[in-house]
C-alpha beads as a LAMMPS data file, in Angstrom:
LAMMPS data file: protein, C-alpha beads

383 atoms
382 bonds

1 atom types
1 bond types

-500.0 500.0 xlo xhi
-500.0 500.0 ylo yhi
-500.0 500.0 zlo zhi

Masses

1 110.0

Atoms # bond

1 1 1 443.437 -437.862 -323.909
2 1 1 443.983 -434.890 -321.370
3 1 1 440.880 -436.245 -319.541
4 1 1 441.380 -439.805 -319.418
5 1 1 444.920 -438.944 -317.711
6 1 1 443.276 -436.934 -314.980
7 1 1 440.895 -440.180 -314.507
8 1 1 443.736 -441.857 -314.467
9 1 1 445.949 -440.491 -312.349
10 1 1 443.306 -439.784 -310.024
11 1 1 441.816 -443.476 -309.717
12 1 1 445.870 -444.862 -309.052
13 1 1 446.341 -442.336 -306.658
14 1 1 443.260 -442.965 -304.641
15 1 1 444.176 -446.352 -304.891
16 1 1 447.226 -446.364 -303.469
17 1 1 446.125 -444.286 -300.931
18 1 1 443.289 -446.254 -300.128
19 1 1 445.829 -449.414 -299.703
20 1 1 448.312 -447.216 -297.739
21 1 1 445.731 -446.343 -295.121
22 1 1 444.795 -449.655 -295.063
23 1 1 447.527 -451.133 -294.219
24 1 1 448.788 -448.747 -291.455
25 1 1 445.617 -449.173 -289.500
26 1 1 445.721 -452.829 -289.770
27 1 1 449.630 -453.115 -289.073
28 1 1 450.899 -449.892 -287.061
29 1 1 447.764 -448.237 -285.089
30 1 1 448.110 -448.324 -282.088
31 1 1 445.646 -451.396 -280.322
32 1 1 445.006 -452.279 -276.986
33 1 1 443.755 -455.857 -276.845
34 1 1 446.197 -458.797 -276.837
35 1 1 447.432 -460.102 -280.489
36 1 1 446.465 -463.915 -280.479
37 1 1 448.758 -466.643 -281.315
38 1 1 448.526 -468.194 -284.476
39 1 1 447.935 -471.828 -284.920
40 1 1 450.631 -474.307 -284.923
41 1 1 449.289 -477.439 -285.408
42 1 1 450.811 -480.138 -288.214
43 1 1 447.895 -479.690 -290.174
44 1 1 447.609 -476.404 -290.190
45 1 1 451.474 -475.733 -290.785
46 1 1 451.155 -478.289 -293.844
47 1 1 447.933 -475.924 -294.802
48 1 1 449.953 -472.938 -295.158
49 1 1 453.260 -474.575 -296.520
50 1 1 450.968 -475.412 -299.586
51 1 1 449.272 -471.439 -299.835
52 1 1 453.015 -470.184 -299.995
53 1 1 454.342 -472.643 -302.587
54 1 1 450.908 -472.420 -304.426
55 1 1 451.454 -468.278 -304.642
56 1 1 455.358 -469.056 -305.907
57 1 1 454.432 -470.630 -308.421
58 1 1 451.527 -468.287 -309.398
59 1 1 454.346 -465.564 -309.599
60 1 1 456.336 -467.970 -311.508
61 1 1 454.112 -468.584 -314.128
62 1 1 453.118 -464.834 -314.797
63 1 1 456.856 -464.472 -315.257
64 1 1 457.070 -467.184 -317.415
65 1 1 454.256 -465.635 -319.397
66 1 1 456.067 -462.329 -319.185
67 1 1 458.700 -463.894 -321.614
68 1 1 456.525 -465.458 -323.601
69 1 1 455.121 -461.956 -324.368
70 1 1 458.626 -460.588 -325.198
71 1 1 459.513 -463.319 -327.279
72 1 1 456.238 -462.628 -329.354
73 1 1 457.126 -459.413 -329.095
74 1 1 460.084 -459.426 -330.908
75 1 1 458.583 -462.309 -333.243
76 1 1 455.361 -460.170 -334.593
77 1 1 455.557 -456.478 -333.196
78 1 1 452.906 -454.615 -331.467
79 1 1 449.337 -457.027 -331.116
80 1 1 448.004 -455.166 -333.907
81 1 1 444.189 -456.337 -333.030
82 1 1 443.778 -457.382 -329.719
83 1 1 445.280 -456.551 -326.235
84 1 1 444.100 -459.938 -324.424
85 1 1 446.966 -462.179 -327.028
86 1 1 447.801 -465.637 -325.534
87 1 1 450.985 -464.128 -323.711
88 1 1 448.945 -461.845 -322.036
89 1 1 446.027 -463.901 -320.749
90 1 1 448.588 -466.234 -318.630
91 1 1 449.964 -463.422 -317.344
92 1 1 446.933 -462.526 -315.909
93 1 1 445.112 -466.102 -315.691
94 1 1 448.211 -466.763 -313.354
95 1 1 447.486 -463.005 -311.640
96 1 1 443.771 -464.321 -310.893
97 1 1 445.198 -467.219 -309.487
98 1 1 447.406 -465.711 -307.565
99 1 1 444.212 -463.980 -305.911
100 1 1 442.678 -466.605 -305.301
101 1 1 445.401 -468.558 -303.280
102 1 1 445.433 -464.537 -301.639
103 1 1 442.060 -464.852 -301.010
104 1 1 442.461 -468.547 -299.151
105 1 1 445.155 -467.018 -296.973
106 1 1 443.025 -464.093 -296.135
107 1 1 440.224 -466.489 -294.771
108 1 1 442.905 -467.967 -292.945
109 1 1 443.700 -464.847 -291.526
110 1 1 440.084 -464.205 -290.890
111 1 1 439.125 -467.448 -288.707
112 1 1 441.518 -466.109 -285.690
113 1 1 440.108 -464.530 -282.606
114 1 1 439.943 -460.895 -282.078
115 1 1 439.362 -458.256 -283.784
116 1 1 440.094 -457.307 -287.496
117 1 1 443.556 -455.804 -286.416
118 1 1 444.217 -458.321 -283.981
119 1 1 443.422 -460.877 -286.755
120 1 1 445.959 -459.437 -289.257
121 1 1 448.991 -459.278 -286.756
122 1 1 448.363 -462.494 -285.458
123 1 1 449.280 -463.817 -289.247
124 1 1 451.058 -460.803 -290.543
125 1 1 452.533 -462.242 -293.332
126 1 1 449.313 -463.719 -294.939
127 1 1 447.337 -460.395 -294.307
128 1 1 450.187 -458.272 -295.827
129 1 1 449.992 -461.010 -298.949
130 1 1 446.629 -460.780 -299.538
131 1 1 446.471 -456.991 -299.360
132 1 1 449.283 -456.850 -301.735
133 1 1 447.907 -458.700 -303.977
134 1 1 444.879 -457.211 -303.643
135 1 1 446.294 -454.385 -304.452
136 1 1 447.917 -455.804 -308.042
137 1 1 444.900 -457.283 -308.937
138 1 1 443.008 -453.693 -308.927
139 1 1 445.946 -452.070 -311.160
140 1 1 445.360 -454.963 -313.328
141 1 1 443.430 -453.111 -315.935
142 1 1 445.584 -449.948 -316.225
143 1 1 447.778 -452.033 -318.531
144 1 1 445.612 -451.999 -321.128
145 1 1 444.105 -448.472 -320.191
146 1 1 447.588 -447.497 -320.830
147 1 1 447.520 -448.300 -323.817
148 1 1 444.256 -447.039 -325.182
149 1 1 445.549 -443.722 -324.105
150 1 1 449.248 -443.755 -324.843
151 1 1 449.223 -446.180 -327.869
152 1 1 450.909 -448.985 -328.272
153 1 1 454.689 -448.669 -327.214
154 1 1 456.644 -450.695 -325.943
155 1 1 458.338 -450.150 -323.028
156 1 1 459.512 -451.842 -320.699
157 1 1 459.618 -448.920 -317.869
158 1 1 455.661 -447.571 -318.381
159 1 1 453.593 -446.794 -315.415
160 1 1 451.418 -450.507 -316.019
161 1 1 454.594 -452.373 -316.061
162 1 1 456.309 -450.974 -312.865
163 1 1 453.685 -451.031 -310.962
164 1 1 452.549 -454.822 -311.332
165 1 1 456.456 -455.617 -310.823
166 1 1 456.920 -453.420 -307.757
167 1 1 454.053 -454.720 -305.955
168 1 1 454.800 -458.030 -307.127
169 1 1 458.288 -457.650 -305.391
170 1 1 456.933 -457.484 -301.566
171 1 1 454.840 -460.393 -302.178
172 1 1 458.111 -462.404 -303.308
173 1 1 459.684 -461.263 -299.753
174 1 1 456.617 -461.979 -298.050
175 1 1 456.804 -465.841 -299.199
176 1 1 460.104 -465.677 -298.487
177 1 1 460.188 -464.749 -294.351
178 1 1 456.905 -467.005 -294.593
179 1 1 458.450 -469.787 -295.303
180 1 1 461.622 -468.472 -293.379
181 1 1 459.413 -468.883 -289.972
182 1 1 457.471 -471.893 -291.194
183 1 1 460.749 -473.925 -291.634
184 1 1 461.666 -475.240 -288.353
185 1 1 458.097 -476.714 -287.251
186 1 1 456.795 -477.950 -290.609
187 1 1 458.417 -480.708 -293.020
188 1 1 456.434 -479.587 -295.808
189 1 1 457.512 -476.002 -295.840
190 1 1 461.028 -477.837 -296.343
191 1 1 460.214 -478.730 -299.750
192 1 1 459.243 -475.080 -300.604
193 1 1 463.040 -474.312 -301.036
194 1 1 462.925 -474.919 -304.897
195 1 1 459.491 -473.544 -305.960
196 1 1 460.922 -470.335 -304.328
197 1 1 463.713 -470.386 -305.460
198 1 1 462.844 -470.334 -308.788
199 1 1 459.846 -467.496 -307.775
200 1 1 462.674 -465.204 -306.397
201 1 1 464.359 -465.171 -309.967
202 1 1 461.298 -465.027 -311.682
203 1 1 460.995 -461.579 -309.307
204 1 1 464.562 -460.613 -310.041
205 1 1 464.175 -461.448 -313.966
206 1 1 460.780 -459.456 -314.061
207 1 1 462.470 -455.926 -311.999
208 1 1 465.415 -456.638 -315.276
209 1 1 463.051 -456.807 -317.768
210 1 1 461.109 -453.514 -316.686
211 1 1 464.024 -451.624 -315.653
212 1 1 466.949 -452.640 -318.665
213 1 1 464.711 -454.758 -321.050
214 1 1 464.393 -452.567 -323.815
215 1 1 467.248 -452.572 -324.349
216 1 1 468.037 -456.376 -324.780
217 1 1 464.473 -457.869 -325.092
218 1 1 462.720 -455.874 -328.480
219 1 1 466.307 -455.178 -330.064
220 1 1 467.875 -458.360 -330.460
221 1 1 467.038 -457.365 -334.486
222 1 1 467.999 -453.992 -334.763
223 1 1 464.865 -452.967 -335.297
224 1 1 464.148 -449.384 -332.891
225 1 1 461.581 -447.690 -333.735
226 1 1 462.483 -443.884 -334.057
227 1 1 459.775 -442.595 -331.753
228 1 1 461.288 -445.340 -328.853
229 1 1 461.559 -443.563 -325.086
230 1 1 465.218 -445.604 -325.755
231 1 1 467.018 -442.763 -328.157
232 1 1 465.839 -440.123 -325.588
233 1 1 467.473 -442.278 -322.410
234 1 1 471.355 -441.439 -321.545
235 1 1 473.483 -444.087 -322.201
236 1 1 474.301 -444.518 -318.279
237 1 1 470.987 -445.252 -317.582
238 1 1 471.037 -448.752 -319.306
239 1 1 473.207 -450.221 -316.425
240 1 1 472.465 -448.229 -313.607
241 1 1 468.519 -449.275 -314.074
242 1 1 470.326 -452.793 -314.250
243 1 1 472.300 -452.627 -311.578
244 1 1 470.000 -450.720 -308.616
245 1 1 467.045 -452.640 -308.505
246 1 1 468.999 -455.912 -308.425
247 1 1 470.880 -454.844 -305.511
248 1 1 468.061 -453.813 -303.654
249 1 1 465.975 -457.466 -304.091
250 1 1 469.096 -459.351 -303.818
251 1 1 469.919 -457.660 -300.257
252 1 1 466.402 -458.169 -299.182
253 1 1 466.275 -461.401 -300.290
254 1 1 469.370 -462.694 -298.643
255 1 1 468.782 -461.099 -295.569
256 1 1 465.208 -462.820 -295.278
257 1 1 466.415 -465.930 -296.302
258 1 1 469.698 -465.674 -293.640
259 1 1 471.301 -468.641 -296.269
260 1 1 474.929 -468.735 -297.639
261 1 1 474.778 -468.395 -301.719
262 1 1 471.394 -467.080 -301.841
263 1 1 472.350 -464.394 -304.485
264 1 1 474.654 -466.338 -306.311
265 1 1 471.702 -468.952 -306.782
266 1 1 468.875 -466.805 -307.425
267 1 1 471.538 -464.994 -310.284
268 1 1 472.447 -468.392 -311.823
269 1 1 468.454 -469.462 -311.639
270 1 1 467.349 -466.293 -313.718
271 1 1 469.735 -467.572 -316.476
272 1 1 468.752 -471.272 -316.636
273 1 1 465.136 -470.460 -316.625
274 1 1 465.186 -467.513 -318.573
275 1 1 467.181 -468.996 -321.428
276 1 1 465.356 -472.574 -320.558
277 1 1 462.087 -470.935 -321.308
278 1 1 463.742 -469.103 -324.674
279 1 1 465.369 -471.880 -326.000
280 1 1 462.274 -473.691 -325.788
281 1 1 460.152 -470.682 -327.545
282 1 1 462.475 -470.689 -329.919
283 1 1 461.892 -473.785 -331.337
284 1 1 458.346 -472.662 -332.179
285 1 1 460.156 -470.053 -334.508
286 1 1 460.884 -467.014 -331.733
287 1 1 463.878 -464.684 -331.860
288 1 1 466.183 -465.741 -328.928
289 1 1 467.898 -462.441 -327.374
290 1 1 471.297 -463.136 -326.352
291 1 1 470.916 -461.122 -322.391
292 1 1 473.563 -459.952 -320.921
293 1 1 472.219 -458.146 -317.805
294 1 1 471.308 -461.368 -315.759
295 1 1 475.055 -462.938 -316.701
296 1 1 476.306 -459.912 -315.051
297 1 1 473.982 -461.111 -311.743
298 1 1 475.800 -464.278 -311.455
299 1 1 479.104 -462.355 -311.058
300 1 1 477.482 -459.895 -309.017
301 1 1 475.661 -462.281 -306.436
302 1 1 479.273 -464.292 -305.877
303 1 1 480.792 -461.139 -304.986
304 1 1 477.759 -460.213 -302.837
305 1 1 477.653 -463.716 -301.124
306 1 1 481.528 -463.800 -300.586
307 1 1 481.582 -460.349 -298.768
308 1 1 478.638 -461.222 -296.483
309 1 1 480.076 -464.917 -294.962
310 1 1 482.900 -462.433 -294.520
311 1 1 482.210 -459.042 -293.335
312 1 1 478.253 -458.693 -293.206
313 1 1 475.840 -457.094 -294.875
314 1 1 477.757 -453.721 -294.926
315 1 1 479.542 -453.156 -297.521
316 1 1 477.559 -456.264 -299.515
317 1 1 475.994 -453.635 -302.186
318 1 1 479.430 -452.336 -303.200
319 1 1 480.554 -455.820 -303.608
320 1 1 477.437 -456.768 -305.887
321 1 1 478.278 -453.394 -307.954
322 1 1 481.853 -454.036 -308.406
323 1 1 481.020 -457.747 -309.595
324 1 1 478.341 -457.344 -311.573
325 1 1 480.267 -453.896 -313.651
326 1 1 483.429 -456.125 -314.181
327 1 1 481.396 -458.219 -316.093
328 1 1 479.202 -455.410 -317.656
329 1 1 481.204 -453.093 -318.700
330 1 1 483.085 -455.059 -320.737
331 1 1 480.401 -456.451 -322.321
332 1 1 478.842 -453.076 -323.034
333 1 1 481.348 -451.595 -325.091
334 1 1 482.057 -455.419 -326.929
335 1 1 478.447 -455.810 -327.955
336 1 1 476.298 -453.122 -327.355
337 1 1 474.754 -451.528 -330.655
338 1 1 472.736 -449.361 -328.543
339 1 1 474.094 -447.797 -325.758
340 1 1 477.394 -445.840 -326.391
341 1 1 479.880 -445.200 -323.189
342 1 1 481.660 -441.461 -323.211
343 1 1 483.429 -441.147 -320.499
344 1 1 481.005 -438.707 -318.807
345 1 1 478.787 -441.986 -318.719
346 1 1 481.536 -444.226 -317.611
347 1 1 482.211 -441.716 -314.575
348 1 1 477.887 -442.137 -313.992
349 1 1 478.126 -445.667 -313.976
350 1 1 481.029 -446.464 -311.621
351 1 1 479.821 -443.584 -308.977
352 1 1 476.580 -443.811 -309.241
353 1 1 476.842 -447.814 -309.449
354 1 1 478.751 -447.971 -306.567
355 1 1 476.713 -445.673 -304.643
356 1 1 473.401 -446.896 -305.721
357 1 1 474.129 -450.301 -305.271
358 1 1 475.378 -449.637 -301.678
359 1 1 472.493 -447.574 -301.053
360 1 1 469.853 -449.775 -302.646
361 1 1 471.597 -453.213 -301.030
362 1 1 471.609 -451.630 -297.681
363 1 1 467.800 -450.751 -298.506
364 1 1 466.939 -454.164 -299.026
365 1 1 468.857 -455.335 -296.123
366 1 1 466.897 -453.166 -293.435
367 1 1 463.714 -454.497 -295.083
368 1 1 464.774 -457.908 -294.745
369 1 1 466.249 -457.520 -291.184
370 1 1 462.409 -455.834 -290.293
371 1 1 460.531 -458.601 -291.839
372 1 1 462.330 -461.592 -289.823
373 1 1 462.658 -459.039 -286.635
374 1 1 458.259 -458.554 -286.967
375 1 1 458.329 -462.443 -287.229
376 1 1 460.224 -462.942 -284.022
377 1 1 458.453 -459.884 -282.150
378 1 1 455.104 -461.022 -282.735
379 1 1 455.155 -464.514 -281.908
380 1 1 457.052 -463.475 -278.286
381 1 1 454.344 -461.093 -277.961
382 1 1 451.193 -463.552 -279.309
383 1 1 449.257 -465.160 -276.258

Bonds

1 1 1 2
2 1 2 3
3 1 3 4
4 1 4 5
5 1 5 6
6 1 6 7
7 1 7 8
8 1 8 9
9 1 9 10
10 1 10 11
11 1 11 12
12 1 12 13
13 1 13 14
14 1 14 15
15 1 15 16
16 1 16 17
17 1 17 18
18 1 18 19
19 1 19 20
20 1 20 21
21 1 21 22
22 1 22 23
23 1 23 24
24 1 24 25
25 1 25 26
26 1 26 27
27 1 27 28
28 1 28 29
29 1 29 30
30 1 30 31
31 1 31 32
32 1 32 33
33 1 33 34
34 1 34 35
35 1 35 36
36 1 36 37
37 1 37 38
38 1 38 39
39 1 39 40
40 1 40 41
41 1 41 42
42 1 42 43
43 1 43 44
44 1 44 45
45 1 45 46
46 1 46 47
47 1 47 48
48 1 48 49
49 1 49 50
50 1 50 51
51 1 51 52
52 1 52 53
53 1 53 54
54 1 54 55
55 1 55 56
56 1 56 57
57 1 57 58
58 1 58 59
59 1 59 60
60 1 60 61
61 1 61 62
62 1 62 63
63 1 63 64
64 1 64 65
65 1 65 66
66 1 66 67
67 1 67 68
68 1 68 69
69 1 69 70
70 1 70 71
71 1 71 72
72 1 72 73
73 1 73 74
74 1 74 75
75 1 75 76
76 1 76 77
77 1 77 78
78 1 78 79
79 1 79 80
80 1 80 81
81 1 81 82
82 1 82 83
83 1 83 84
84 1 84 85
85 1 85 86
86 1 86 87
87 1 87 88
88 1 88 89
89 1 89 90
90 1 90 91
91 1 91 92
92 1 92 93
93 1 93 94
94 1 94 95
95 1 95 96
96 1 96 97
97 1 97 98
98 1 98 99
99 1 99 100
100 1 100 101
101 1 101 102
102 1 102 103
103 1 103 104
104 1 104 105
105 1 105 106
106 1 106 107
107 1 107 108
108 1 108 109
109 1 109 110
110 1 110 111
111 1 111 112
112 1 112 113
113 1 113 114
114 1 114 115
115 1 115 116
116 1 116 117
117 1 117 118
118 1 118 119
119 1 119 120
120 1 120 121
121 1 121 122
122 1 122 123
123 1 123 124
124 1 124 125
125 1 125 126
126 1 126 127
127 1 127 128
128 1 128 129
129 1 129 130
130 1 130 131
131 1 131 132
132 1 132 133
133 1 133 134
134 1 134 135
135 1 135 136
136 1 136 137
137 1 137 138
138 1 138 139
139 1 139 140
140 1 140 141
141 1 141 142
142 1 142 143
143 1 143 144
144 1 144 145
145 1 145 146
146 1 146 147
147 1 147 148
148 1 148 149
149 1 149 150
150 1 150 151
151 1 151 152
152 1 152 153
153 1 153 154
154 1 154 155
155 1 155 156
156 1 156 157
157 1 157 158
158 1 158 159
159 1 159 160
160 1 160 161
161 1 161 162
162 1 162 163
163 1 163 164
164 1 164 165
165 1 165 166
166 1 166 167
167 1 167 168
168 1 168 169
169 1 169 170
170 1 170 171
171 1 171 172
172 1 172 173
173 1 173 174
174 1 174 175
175 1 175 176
176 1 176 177
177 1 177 178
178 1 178 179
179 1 179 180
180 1 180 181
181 1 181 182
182 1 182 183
183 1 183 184
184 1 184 185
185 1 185 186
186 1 186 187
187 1 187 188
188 1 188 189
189 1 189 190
190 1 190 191
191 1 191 192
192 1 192 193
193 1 193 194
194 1 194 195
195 1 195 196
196 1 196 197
197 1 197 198
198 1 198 199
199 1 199 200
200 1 200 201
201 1 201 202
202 1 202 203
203 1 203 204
204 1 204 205
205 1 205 206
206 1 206 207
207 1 207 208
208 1 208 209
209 1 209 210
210 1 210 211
211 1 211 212
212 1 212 213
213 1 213 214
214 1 214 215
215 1 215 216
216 1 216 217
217 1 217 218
218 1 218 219
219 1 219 220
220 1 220 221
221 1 221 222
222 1 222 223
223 1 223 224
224 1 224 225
225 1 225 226
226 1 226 227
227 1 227 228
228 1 228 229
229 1 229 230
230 1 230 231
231 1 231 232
232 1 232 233
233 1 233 234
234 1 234 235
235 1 235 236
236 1 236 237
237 1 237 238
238 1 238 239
239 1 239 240
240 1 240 241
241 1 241 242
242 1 242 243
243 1 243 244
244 1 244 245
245 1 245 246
246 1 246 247
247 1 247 248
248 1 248 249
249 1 249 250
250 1 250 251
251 1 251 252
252 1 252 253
253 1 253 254
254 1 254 255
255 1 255 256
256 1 256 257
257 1 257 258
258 1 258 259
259 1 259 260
260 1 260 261
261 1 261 262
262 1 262 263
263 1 263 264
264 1 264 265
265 1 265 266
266 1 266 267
267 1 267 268
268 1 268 269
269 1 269 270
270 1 270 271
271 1 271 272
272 1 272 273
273 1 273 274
274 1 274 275
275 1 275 276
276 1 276 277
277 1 277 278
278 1 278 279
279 1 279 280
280 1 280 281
281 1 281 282
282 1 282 283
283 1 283 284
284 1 284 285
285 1 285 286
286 1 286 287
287 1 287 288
288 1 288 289
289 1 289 290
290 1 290 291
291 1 291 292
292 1 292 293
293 1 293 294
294 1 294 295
295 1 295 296
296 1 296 297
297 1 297 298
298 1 298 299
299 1 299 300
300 1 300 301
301 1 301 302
302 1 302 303
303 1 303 304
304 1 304 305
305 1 305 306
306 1 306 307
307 1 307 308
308 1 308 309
309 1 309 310
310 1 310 311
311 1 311 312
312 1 312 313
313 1 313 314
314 1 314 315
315 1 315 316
316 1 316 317
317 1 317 318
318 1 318 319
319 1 319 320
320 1 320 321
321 1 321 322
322 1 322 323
323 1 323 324
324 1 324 325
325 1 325 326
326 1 326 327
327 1 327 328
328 1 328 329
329 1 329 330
330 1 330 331
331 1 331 332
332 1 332 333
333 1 333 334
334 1 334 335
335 1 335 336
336 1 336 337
337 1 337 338
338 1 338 339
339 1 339 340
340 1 340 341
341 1 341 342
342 1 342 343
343 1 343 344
344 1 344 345
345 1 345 346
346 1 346 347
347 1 347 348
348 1 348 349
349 1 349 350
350 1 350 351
351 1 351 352
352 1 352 353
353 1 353 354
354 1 354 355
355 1 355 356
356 1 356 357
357 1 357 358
358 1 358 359
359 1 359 360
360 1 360 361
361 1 361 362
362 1 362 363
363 1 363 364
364 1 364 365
365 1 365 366
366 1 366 367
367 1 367 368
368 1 368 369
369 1 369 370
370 1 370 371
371 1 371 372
372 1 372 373
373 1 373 374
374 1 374 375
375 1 375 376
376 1 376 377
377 1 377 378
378 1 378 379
379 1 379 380
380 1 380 381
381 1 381 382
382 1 382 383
């Protein structure tokens, strides 16, 4: 085992390396020669409107495959045989996809003048998509590596499972300021708004169901195994890993998107489809977990979106934290089996909560604010 985690270790690292140096000497070395300006013709607007919706919905339905998997999870146990079970397979039938629309936009990318650098920051957004996903698609074994060398657990927060979500996230933003700058010259990317909609809580449902799902998803039954990573975990740590990644996408997300009630509606979206998706699964015989996390989002993103068409983003993290722990705390202590609050917990949660979220939100709010500032920036300086 010893050696297969040194080959490991060492083959992610390099990778991510690799990627890293990649993308700084395509994006941020210094170059000389002028960037050129993208196309902007109908046609080839309407071209890219359909890449961007065609990679939401990719996202989408590896998500929706990702609760598939838990339900069967819960329904049967550990796949006992075989790694590549139905669940599985559309998760990464929709990841191939997903590389392939990747690949379309990096031949887009490609046909510009210039050079290879010049190329990428004349369509930043597509080259930065493609080498993303580029980069998923290459950690798309380790899953199943993982679990030749680890065994078979199941949880939510292994190395496999964070990584595909975390570099599924800055895809998800990507679309997002995409279709932010395609909006005013292109009807089609107009229509967009749904499909991404529903792709930005698929990303927000999938950081949930890494970061807190263990504790909802597999234990809707009772059933923990003694050897579970959960007994080891303090209790604080089931809604602080809630709560922090939540407010990090959510600030992102509403400051590329610049629209009223984006948080609110990506909050109330994770619950319709999520329990849409459920409901429907379990009518083929599935246990139905009753979540409580993403209820706490709705709560959370009204607070959020009321603070920010007042005061700004400052200050829009705290508000998320307070919202979403009114709701969750509460519920914790009502129905929680698992996760037992001592006040040295409750003190964790509220500071850390508060400062985490503020922390995290005004994370995701400088990444958003740099995405849509690199829009603008490049086209003034395109010729």
């Amino acid at each position: 085992m010893t050696s297969f985690l040194v080959i490991g270790w060492t083959g992610l690292l390099t990778l991510l390396g690799a990627a890293g140096a990649l993308a700084w000497w395509l994006f941020q070395s210094p170059l000389t020669e002028a960037i050129p300006a993208p196309v902007q013709s109908a046609r080839v607007l309407g071209q890219k409107s359909i890449l961007l919706a065609a990679a939401a919905l990719c996202i989408l339905g590896a998500a929706s495959g990702g609760i598939w998997d838990t339900a069967w999870h819960m329904r049967f146990g550990v796949p006992v045989q075989d790694f590549w079970w139905p669940p599985h397979i559309t998760i990464y039938l929709f990841t191939f996809l997903d590389a392939t629309v990747a690949g379309l936009a990096l031949g887009r990318v490609l046909r510009q003048p210039g050079s290879i650098r010049a190329r990428f920051r004349s369509e930043p957004f597509f080259g930065a998509l493609s080498l993303f996903t580029a980069t998923q698609l290459g950690f798309a074994p380790l899953d199943e590596v993982w679990h030749r060398i680890y065994g078979k657990e199941l949880s939510g927060l292994s190395l496999p499972h964070l990584l595909i979500v975390f570099l599924q996230i800055p895809c998800l933003l990507l679309i997002a300021a995409a279709v932010r700058e395609l909006q005013p010259k292109s009807r089609v990317a107009t229509w967009l708004r749904l499909p991404l909609l529903f792709a930005m809580a698929a990303g927000l449902w999938a950081l949930y169901g890494v970061c807190a799902g263990d504790w909802e998803f597999m234990l809707a039954q009772g059933r923990v195994p003694a050897i579970h990573p959960l007994w080891s975990r303090p209790a604080w740590s089931y809604l602080l890993l809630g709560l922090v990644p939540a407010a990090f996408f959510l600030g992102a997300l509403t400051s590329v998107r610049g629209q009223r009630w984006t948080a609110t509606t990506t909050a109330v979206i994770v619950n319709l489809w999520g329990y849409g998706l459920h409901l429907l699964l379990a009518l083929a015989g599935n246990p139905l977990p009753f979540w409580v996390t993403p209820l706490g989002f709705v709560l959370g993103g009204l607070c959020m979106d009321l603070w920010r068409q007042r005061r700004g983003d400052a200050g829009a993290g705290v508000a998320f934290t307070v919202g979403h722990l009114a709701f969750m705390l509460p519920a914790t202590l009502l129905w929680s089996r698992f996760v037992t609050l001592g006040p040295i917990d409750l003190a964790v949660v509220i500071v850390g909560g508060v400062l985490g979220g503020w922390l995290a939100s005004s994370a995701g709010v400088r990444l958003g604010a740099w995405l849509t500032t690199a829009s603008s920036n490049r086209l003034s300086q395109a010729v």
